[in-house]
Biotite code that builds the C-alpha atoms (Angstrom):
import biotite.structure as struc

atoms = struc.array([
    struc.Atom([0.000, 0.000, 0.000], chain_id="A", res_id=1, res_name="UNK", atom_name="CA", element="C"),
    struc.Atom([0.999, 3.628, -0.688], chain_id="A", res_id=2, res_name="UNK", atom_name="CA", element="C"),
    struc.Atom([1.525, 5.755, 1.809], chain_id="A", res_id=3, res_name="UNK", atom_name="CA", element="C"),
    struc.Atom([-1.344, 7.884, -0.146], chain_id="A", res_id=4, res_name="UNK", atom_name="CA", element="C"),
    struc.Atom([-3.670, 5.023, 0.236], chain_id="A", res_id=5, res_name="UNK", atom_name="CA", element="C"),
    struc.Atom([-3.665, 5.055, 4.027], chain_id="A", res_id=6, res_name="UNK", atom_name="CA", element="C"),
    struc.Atom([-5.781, 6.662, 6.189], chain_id="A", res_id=7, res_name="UNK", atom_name="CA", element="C"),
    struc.Atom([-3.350, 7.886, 8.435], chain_id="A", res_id=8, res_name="UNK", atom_name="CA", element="C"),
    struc.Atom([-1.203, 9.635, 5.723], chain_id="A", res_id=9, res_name="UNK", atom_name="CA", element="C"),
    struc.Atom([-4.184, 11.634, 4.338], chain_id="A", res_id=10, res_name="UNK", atom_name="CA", element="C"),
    struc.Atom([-5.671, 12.523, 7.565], chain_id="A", res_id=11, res_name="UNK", atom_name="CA", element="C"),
    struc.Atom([-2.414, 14.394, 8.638], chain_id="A", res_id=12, res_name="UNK", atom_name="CA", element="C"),
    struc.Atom([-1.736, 15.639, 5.319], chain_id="A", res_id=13, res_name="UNK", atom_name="CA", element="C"),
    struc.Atom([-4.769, 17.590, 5.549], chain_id="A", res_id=14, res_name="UNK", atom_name="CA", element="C"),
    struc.Atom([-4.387, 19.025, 9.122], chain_id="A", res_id=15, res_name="UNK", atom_name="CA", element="C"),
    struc.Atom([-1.169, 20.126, 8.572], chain_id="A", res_id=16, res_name="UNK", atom_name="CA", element="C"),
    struc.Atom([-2.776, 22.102, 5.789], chain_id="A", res_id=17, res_name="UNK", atom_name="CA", element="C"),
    struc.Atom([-5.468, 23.701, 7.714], chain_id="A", res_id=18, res_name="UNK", atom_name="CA", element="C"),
    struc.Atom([-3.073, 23.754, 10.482], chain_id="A", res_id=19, res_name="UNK", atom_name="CA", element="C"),
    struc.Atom([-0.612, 26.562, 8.202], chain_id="A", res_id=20, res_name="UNK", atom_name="CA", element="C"),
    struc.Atom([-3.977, 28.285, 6.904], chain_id="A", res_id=21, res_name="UNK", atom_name="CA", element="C"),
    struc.Atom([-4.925, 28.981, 10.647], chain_id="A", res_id=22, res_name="UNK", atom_name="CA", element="C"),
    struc.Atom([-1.132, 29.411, 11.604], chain_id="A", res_id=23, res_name="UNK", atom_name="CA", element="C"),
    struc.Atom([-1.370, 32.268, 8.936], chain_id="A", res_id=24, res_name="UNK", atom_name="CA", element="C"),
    struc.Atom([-4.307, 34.090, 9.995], chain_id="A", res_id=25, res_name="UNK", atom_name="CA", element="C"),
    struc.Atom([-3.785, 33.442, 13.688], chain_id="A", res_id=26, res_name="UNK", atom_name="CA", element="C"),
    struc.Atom([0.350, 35.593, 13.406], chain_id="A", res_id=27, res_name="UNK", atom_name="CA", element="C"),
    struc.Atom([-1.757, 38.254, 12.024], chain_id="A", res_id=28, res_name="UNK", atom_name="CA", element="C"),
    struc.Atom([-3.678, 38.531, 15.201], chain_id="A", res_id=29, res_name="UNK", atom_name="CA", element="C"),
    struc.Atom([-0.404, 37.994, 17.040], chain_id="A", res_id=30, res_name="UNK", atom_name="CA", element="C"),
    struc.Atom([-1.590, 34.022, 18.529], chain_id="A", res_id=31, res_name="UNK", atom_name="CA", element="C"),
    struc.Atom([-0.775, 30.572, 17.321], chain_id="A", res_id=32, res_name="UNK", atom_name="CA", element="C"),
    struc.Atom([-3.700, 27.974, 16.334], chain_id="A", res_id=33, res_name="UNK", atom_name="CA", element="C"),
    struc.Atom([-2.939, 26.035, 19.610], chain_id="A", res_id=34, res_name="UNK", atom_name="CA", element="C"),
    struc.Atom([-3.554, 29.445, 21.517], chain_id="A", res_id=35, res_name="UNK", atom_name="CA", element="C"),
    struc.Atom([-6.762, 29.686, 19.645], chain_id="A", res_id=36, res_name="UNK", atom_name="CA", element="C"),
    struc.Atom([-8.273, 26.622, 20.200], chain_id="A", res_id=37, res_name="UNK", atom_name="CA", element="C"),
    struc.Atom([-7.441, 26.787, 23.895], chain_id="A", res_id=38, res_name="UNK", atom_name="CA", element="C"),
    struc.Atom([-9.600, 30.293, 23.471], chain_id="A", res_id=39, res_name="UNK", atom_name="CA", element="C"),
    struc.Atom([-12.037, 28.139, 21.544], chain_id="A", res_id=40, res_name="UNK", atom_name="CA", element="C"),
    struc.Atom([-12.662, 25.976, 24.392], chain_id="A", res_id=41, res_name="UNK", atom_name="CA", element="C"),
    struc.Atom([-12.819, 28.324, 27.381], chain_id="A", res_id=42, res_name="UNK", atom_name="CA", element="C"),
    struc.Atom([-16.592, 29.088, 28.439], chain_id="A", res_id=43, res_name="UNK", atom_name="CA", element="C"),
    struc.Atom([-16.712, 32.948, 27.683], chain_id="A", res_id=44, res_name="UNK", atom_name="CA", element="C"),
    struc.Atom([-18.902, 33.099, 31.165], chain_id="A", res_id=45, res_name="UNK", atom_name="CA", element="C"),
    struc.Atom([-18.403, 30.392, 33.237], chain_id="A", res_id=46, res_name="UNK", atom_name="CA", element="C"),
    struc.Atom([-14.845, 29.930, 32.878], chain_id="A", res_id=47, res_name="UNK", atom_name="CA", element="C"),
    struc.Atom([-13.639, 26.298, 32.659], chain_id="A", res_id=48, res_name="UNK", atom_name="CA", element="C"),
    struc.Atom([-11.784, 24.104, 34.933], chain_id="A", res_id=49, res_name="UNK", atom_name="CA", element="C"),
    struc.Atom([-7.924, 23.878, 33.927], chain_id="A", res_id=50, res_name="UNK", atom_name="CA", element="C"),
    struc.Atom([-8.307, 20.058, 33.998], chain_id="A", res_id=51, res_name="UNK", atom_name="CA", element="C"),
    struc.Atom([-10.943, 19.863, 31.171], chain_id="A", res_id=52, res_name="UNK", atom_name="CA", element="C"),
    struc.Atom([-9.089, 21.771, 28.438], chain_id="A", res_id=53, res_name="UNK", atom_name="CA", element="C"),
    struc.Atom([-6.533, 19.534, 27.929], chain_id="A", res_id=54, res_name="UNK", atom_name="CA", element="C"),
    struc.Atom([-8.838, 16.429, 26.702], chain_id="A", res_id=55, res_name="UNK", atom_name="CA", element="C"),
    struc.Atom([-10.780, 19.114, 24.861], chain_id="A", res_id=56, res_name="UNK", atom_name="CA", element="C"),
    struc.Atom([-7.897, 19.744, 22.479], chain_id="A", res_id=57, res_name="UNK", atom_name="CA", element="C"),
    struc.Atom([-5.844, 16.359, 22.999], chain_id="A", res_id=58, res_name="UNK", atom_name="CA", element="C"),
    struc.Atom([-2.720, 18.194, 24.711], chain_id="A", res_id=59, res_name="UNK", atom_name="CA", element="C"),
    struc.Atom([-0.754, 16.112, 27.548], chain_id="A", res_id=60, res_name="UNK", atom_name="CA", element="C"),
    struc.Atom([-1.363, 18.200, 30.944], chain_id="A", res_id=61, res_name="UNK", atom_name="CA", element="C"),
    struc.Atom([2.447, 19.630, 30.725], chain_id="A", res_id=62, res_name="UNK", atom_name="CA", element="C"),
    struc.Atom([1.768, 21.428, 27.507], chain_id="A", res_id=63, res_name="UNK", atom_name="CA", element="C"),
    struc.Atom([-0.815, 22.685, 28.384], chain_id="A", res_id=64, res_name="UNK", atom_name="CA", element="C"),
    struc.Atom([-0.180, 23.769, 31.843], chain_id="A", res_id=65, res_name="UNK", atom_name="CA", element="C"),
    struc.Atom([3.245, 26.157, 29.901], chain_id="A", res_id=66, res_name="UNK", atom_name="CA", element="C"),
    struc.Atom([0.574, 27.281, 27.164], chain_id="A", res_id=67, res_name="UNK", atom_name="CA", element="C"),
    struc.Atom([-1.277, 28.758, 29.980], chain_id="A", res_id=68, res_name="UNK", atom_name="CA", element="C"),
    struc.Atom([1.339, 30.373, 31.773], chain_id="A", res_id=69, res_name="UNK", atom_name="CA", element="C"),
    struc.Atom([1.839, 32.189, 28.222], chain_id="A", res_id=70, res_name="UNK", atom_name="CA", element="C"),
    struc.Atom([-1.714, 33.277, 27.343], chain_id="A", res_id=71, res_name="UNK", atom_name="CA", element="C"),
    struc.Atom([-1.793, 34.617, 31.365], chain_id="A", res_id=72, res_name="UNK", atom_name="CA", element="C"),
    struc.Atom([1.371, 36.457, 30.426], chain_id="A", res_id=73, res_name="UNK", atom_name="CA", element="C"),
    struc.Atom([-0.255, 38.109, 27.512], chain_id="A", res_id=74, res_name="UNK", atom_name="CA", element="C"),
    struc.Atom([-2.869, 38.759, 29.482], chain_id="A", res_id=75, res_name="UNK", atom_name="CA", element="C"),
    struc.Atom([-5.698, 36.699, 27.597], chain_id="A", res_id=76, res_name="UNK", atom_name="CA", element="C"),
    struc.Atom([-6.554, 34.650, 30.117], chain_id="A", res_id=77, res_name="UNK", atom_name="CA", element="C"),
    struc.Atom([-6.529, 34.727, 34.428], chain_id="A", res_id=78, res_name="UNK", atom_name="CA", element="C"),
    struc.Atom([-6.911, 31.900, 36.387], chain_id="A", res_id=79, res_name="UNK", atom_name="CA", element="C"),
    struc.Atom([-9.347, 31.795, 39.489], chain_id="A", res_id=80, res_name="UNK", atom_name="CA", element="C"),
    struc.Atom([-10.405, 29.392, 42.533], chain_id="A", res_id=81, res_name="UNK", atom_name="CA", element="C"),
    struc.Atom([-13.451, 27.598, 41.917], chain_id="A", res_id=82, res_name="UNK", atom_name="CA", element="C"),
    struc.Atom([-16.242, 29.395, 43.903], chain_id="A", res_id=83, res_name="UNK", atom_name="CA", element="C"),
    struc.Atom([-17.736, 25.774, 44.723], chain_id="A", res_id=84, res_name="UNK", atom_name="CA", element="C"),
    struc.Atom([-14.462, 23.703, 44.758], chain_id="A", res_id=85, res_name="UNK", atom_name="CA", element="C"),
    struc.Atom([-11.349, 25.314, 46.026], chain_id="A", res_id=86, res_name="UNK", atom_name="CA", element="C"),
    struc.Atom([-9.283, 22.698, 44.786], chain_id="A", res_id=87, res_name="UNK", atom_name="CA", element="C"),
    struc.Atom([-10.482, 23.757, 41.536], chain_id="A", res_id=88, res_name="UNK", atom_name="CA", element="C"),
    struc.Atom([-9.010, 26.264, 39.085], chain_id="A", res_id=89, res_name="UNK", atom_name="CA", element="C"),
    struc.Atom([-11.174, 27.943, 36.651], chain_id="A", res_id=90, res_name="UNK", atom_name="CA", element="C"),
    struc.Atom([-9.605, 29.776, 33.671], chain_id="A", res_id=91, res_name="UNK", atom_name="CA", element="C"),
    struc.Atom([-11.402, 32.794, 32.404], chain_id="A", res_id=92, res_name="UNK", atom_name="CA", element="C"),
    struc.Atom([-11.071, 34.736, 29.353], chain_id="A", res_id=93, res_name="UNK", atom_name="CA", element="C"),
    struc.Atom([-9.918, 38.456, 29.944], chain_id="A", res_id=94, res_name="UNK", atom_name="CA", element="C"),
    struc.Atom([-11.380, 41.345, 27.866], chain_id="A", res_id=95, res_name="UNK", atom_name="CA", element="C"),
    struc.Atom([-8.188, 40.513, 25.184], chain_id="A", res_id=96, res_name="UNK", atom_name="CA", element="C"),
    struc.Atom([-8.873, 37.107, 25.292], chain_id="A", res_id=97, res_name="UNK", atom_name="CA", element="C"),
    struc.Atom([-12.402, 37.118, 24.481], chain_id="A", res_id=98, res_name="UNK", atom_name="CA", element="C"),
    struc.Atom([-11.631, 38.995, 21.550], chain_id="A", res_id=99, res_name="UNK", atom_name="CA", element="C"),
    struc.Atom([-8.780, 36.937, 20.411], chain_id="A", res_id=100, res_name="UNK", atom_name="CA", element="C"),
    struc.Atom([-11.845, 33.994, 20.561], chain_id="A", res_id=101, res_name="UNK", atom_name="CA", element="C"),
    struc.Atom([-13.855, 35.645, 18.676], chain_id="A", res_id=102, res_name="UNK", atom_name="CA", element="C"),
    struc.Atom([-11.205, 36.562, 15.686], chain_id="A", res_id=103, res_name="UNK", atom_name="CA", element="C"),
    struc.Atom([-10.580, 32.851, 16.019], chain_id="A", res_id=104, res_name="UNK", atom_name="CA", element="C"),
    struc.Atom([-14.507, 31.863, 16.325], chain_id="A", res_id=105, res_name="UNK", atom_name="CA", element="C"),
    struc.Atom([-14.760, 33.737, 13.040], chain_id="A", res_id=106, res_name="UNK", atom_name="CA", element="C"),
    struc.Atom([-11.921, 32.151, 10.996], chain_id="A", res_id=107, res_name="UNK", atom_name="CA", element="C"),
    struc.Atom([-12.660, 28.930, 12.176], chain_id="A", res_id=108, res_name="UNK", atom_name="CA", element="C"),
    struc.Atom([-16.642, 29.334, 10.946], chain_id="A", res_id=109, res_name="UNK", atom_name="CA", element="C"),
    struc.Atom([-15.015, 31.018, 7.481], chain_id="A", res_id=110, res_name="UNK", atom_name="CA", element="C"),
    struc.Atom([-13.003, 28.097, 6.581], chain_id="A", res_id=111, res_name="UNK", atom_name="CA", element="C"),
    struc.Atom([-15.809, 25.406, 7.371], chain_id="A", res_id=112, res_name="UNK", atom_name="CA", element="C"),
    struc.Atom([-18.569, 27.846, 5.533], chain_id="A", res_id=113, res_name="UNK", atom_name="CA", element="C"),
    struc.Atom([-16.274, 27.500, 2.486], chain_id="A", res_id=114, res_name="UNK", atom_name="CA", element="C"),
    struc.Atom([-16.006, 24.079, 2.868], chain_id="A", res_id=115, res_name="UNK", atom_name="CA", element="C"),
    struc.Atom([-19.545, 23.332, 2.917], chain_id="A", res_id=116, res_name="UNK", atom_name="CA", element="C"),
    struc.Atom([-20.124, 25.583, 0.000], chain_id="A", res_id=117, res_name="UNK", atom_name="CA", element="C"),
    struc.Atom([-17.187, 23.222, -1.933], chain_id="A", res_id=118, res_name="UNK", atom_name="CA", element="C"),
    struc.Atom([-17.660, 19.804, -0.873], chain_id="A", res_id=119, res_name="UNK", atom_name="CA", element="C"),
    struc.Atom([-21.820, 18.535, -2.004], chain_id="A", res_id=120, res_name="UNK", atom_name="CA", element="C"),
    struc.Atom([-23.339, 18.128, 2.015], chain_id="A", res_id=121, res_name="UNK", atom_name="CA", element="C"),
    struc.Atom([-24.118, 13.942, 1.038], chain_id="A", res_id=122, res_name="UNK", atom_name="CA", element="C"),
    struc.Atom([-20.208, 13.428, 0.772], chain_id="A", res_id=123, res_name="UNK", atom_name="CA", element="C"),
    struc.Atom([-19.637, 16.126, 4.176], chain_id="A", res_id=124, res_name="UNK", atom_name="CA", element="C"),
    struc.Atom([-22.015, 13.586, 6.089], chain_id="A", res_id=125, res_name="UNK", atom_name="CA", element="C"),
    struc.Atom([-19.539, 10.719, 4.569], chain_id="A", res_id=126, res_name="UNK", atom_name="CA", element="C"),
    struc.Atom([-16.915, 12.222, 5.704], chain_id="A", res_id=127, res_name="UNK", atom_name="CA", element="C"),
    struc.Atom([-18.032, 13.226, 9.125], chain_id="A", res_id=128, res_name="UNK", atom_name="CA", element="C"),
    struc.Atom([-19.205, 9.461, 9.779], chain_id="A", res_id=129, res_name="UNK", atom_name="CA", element="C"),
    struc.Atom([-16.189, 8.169, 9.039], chain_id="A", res_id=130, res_name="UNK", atom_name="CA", element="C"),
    struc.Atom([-14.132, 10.268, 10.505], chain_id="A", res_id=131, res_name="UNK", atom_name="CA", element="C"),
    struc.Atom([-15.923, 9.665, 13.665], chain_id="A", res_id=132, res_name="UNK", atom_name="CA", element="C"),
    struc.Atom([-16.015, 6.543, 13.384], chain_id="A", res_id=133, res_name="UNK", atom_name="CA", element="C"),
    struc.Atom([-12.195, 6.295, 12.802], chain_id="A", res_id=134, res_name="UNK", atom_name="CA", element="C"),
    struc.Atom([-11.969, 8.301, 16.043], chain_id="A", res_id=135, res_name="UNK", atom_name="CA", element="C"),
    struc.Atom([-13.862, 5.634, 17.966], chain_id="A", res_id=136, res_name="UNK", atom_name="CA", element="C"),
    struc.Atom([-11.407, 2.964, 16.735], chain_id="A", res_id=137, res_name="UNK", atom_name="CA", element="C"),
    struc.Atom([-8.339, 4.695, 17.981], chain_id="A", res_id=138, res_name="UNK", atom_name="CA", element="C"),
    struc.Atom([-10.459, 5.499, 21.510], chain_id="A", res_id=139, res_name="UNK", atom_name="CA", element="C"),
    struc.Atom([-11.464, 2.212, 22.140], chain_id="A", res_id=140, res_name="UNK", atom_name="CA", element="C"),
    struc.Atom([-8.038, 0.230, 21.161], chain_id="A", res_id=141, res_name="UNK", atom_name="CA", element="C"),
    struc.Atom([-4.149, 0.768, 21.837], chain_id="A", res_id=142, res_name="UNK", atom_name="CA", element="C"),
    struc.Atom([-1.761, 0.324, 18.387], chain_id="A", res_id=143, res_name="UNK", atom_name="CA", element="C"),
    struc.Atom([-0.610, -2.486, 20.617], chain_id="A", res_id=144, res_name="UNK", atom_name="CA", element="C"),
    struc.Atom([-4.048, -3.970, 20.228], chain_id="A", res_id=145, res_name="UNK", atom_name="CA", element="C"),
    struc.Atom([-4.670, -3.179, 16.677], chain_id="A", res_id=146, res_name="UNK", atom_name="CA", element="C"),
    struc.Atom([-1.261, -4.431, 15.430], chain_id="A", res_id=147, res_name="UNK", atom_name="CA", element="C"),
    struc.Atom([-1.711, -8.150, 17.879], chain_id="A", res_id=148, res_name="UNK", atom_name="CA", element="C"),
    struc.Atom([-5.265, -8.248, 15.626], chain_id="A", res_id=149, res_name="UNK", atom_name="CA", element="C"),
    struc.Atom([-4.142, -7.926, 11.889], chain_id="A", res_id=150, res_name="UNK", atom_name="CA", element="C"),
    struc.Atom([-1.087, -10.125, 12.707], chain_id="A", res_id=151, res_name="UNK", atom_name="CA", element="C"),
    struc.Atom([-3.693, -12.447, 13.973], chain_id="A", res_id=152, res_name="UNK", atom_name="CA", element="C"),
    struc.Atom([-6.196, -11.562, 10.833], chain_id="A", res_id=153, res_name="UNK", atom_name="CA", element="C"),
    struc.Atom([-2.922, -12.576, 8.535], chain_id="A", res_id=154, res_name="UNK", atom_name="CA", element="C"),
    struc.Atom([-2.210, -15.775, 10.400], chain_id="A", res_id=155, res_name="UNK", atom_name="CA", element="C"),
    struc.Atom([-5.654, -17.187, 10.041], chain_id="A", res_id=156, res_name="UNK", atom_name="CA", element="C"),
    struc.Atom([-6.069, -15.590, 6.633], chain_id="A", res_id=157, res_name="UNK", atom_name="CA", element="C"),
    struc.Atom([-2.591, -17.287, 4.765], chain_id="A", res_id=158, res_name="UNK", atom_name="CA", element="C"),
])
């Protein structure tokens, strides 16, 4: 098989593309995409605990936990005790930061807009099943796991 045959190889191909488009736009408004989809997943009220963004986004805890010391140092975000929970931290979106989310809101809503106007909505739902249902695969097995089952598949199949 080709590497352009595989799943894998495509899938990546493309994020790293709309990875540099957002890269792009997001310099301009002096962030990085990982910046703006921490923005992106911060409750513009209520705040949300510090433990919760990570899984949002898929970042390990120590990336994250250095991303948000740098938005706090820009000043787009602050970080507050839980009014209910003490042990838990709440990060809020300051005045900056809110609009930083919204620039992002906007260019991520732009892109997808132009891709539904591109790609006929029958193949989008394709795609979209798929793609979630390729997620569920990786969730619910290790590569340990799927590699011990198509060695198996090709012993029983020879």
């Amino acid at each position: 098989m080709r590497k352009e045959e595989t799943v894998d190889y495509n899938i990546k191909k493309a994020w790293h593309a709309i990875n540099r488009m957002y890269n792009q736009e997001a310099l301009k408004n002096e962030i990085t995409t990982s910046i703006a989809f921490v923005l992106l997943n911060i409750h513009s009220t209520e705040g949300t605990p510090a433990t919760k963004i990570a899984p949002l986004i898929g970042l390990e805890s120590r990336s994250l936990v250095r991303m948000l010391r740098s938005m706090e140092e820009k000043r787009l975000i602050c970080r507050k005790a839980d009014p209910l929970d003490r042990r838990l931290v709440r990060i809020f979106l300051t005045p900056k930061g809110q609009g930083k989310k919204d620039i992002a809101y906007k260019t991520v809503m732009a892109f997808n807009q132009h891709v539904f106007n591109k790609v006929p909505q029958e193949e989008l739902k394709v795609f979209l099943k798929v793609i979630q249902q390729i997620n569920q695969i990786v969730e619910e097995n290790s590569i340990s796991q799927i590699v011990a089952s198509n060695n198996q598949y090709e012993t029983n199949h020879k």
